[in-house]
N, CA, C and O of each residue as an XYZ file, in Angstrom:
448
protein
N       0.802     -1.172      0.000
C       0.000      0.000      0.000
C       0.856      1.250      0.000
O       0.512      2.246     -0.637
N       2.328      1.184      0.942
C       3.029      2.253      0.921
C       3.735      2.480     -0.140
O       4.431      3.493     -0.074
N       3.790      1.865     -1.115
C       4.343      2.052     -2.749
C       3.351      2.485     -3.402
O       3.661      3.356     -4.216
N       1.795      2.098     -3.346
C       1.076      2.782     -3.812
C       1.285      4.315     -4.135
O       1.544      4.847     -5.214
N       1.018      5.095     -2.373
C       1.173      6.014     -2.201
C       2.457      6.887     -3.077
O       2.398      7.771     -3.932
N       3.453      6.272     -2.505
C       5.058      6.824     -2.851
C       5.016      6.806     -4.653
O       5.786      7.528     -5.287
N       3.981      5.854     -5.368
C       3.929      6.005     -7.202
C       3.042      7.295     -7.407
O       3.066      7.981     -8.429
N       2.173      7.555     -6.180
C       1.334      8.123     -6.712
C       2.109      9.867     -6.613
O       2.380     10.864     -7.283
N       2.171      9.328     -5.370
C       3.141     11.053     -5.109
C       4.078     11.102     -6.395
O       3.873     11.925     -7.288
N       5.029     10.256     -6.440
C       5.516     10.672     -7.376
C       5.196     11.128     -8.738
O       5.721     11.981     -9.454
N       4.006     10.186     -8.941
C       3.210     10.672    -10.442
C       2.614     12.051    -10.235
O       2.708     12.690    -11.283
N       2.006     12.774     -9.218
C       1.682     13.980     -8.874
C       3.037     14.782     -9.371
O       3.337     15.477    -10.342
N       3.638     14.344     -8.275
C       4.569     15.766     -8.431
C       5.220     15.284     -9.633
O       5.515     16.308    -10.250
N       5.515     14.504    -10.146
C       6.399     14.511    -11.550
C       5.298     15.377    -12.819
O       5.724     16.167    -13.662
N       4.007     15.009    -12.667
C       3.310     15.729    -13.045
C       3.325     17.599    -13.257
O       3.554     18.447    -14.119
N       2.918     17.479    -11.847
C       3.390     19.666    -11.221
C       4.250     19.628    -12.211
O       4.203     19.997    -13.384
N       5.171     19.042    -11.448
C       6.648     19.360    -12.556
C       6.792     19.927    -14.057
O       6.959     21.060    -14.509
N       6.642     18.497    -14.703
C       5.719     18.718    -16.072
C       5.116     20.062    -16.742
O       5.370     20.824    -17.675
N       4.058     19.879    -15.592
C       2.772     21.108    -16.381
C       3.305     22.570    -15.722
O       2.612     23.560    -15.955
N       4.360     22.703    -15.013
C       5.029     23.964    -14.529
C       6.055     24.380    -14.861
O       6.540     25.412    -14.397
N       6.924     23.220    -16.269
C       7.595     23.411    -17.392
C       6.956     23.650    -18.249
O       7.314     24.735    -18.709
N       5.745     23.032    -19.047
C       4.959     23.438    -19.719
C       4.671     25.187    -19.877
O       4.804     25.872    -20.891
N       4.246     25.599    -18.532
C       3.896     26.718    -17.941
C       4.991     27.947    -18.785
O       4.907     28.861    -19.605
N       5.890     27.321    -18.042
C       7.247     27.618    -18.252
C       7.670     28.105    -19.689
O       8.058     29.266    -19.820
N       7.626     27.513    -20.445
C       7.882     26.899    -22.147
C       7.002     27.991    -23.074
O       7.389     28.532    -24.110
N       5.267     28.215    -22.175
C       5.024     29.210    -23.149
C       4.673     30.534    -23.120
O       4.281     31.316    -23.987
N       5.008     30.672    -21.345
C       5.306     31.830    -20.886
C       6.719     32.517    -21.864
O       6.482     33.547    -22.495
N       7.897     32.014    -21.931
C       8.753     32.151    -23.198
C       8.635     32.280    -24.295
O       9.311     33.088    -24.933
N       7.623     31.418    -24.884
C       6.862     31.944    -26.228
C       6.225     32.789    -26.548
O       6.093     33.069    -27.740
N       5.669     33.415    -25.636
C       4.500     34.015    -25.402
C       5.432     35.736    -25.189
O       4.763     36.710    -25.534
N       6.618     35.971    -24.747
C       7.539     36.861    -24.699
C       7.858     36.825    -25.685
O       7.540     37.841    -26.303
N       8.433     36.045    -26.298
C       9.850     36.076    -27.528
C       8.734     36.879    -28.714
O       9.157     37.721    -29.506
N       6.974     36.360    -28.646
C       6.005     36.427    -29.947
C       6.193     38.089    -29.578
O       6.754     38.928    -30.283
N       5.494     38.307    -28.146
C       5.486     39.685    -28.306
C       6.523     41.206    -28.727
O       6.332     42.335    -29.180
N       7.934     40.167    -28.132
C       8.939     41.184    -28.542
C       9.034     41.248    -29.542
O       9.301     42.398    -29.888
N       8.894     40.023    -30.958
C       9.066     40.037    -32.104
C       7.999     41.374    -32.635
O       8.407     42.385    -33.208
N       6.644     41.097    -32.302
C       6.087     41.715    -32.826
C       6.097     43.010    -32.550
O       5.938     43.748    -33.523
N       6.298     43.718    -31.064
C       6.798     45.036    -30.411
C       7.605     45.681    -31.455
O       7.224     46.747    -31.939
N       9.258     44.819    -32.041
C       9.974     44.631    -32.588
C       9.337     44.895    -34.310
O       9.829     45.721    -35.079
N       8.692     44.398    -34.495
C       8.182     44.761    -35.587
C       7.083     46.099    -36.314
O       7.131     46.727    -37.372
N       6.341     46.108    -35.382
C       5.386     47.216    -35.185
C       5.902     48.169    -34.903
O       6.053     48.906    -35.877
N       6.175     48.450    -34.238
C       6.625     49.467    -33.302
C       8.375     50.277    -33.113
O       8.916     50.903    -32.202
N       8.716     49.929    -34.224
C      10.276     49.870    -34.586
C       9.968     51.336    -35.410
O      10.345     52.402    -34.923
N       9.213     51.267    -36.761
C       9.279     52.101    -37.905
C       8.802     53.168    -36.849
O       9.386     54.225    -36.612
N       7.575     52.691    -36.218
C       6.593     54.321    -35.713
C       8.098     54.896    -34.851
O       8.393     56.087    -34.957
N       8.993     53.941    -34.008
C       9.325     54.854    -33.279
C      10.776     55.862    -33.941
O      11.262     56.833    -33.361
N      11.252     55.272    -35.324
C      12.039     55.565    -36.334
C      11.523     57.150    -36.562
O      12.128     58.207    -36.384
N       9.927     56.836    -37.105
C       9.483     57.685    -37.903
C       9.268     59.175    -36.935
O       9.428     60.327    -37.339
N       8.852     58.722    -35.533
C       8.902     59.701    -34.366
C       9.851     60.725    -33.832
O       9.730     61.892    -33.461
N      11.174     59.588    -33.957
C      12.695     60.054    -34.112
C      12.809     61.412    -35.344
O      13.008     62.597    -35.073
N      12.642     60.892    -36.539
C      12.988     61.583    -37.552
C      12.078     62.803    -37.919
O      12.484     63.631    -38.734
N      10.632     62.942    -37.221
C       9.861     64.048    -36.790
C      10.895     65.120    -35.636
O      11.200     66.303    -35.787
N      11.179     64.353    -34.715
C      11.842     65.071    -33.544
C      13.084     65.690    -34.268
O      13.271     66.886    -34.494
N      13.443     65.222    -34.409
C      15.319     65.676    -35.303
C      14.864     66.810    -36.356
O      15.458     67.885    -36.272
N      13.354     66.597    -37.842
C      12.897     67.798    -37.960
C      12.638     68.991    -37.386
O      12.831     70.092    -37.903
N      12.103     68.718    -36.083
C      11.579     70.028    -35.552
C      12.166     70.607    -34.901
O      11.974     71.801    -34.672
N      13.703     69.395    -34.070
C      14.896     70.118    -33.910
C      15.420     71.286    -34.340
O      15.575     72.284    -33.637
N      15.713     71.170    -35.564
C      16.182     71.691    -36.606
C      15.540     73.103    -37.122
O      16.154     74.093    -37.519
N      13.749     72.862    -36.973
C      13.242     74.110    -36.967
C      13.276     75.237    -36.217
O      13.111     76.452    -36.329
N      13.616     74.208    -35.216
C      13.554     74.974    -33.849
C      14.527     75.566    -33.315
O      14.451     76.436    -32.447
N      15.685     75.039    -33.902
C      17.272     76.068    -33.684
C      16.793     77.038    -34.899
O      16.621     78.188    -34.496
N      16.560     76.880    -36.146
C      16.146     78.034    -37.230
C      15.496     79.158    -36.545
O      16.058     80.198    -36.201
N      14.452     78.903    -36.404
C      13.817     79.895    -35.482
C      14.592     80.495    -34.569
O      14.862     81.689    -34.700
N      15.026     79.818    -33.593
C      15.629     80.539    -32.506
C      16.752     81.390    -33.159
O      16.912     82.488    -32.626
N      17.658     81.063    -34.336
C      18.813     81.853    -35.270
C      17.565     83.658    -35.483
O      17.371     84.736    -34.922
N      17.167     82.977    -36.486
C      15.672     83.861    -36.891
C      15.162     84.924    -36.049
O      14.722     86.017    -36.404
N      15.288     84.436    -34.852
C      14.695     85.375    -33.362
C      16.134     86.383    -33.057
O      16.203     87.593    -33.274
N      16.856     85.799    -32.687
C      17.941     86.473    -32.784
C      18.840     87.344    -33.885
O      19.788     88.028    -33.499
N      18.556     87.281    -34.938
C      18.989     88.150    -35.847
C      17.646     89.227    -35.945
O      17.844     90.404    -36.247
N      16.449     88.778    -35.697
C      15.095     89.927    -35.453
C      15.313     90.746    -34.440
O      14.805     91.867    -34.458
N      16.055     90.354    -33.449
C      16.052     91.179    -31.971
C      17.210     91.727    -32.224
O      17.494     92.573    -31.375
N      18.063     91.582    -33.114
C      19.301     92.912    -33.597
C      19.133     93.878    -34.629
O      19.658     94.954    -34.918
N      18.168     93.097    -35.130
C      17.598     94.367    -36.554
C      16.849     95.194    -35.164
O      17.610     96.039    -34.693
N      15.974     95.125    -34.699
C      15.244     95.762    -33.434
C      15.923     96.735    -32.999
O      15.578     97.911    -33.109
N      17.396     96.163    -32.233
C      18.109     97.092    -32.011
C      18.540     98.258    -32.346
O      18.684     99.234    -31.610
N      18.870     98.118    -34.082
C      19.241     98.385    -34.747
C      18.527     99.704    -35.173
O      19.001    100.836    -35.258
N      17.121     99.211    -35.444
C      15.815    100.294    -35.622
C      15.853    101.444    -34.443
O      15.861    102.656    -34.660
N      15.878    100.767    -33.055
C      15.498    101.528    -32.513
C      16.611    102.319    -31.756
O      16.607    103.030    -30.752
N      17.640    101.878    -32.709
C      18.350    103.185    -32.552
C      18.630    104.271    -33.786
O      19.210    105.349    -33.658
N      18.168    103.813    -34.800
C      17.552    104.451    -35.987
C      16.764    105.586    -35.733
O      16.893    106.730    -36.169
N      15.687    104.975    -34.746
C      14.344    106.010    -34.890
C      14.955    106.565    -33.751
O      14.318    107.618    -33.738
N      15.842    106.664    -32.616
C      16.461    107.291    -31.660
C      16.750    108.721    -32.453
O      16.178    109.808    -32.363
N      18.000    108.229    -33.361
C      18.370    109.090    -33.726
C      17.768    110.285    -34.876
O      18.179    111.429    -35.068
N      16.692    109.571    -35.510
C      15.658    109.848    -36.207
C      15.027    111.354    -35.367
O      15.137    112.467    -35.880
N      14.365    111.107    -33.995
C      13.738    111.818    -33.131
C      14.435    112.671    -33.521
O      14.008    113.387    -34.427
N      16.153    112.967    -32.810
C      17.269    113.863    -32.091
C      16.980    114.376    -33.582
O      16.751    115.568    -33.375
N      16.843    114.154    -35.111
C      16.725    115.132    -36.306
C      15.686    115.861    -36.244
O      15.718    117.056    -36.540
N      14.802    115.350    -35.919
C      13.065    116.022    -35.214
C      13.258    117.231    -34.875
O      12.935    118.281    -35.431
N      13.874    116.993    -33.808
C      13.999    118.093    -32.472
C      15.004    119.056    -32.924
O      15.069    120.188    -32.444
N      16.050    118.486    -34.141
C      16.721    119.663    -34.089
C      16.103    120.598    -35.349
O      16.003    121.825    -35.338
N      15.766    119.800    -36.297
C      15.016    120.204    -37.389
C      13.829    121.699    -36.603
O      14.067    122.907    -36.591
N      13.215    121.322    -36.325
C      11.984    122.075    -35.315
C      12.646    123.068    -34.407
O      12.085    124.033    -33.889
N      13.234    122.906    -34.344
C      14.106    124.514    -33.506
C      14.234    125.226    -34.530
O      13.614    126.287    -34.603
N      15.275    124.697    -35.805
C      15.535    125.049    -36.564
C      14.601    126.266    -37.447
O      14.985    127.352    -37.881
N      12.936    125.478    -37.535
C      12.117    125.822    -38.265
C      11.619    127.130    -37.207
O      11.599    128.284    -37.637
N      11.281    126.848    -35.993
C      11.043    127.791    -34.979
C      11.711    128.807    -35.117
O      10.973    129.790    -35.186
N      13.269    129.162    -35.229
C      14.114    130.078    -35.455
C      13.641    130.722    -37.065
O      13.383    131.902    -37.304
N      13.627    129.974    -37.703
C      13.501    130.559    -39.286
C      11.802    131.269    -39.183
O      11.536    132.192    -39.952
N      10.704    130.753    -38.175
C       9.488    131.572    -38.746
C       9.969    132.747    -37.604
O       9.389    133.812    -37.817
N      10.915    132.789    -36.422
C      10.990    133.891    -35.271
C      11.468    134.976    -36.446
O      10.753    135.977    -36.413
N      12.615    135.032    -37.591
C      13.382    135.563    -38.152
C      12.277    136.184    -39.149
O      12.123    137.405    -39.106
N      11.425    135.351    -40.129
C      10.658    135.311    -41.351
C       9.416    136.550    -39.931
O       8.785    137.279    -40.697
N       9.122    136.798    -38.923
C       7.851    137.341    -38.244
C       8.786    138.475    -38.214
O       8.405    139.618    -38.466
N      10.219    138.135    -37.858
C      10.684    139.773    -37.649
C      11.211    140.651    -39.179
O      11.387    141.861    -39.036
N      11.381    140.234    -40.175
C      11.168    141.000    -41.612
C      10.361    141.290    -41.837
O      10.114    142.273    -42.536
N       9.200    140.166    -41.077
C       7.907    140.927    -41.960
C       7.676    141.824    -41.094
O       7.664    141.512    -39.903
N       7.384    143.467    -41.608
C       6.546    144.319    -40.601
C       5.201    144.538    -41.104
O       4.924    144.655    -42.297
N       4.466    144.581    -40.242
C       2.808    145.296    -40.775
C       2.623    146.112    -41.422
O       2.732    147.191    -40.839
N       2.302    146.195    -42.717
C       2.223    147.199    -43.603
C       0.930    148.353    -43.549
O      -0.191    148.213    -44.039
N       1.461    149.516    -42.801
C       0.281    150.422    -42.801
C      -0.560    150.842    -43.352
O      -0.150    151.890    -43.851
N      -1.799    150.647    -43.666
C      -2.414    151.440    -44.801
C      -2.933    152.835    -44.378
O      -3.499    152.897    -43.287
N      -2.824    153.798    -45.008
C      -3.082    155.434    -45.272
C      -4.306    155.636    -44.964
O      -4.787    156.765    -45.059
């Protein structure tokens, strides 16, 4: 009877064994399928994602070049129209003096 037992245990657990290699075997398959396919799918999109990013890189230093040569023309202007004003102001004195001069030739001409 105690060999019974001791075949049977053993057929159990040689069993477990078995079906927890089994287990085993396509838990591995079941990885290797998905990486393949991860691997496959998902390779180009993340290529194609890459080569978006590296575009807009690229735009994006342009721009920033772009911004910076705009903010020196800026400069540039506004010291333009600086100096622009300072012709304003001197111009306009100028003109101020010429009608003070043009009011004092002219005298009021009396009539009889």
């Amino acid at each position: 009877m105690t060999q019974l037992f001791i075949l049977l245990a053993q057929n159990v657990t040689g069993a477990i064994i078995f079906m927890a290699g089994l287990v085993l075997v396509a838990a591995m398959i079941g990885y290797v399928t998905a990486w393949f396919y991860a691997k496959s799918v998902y390779t180009p999109v993340i290529k194609g994602l890459e080569k978006d990013k590296a575009e807009l890189t690229e735009k994006v230093e342009s721009l920033s070049r772009q911004v910076e040569s705009l903010k020196s023309e800026i400069i540039n202007l506004n010291t333009t129209i600086t100096a622009q004003g300072e012709k304003i102001k001197t111009l306009e004195k100028q003109i101020e003096e010429k009608n003070a001069e043009i009011k004092k030739l002219t005298k009021p001409v009396k009539e009889n």
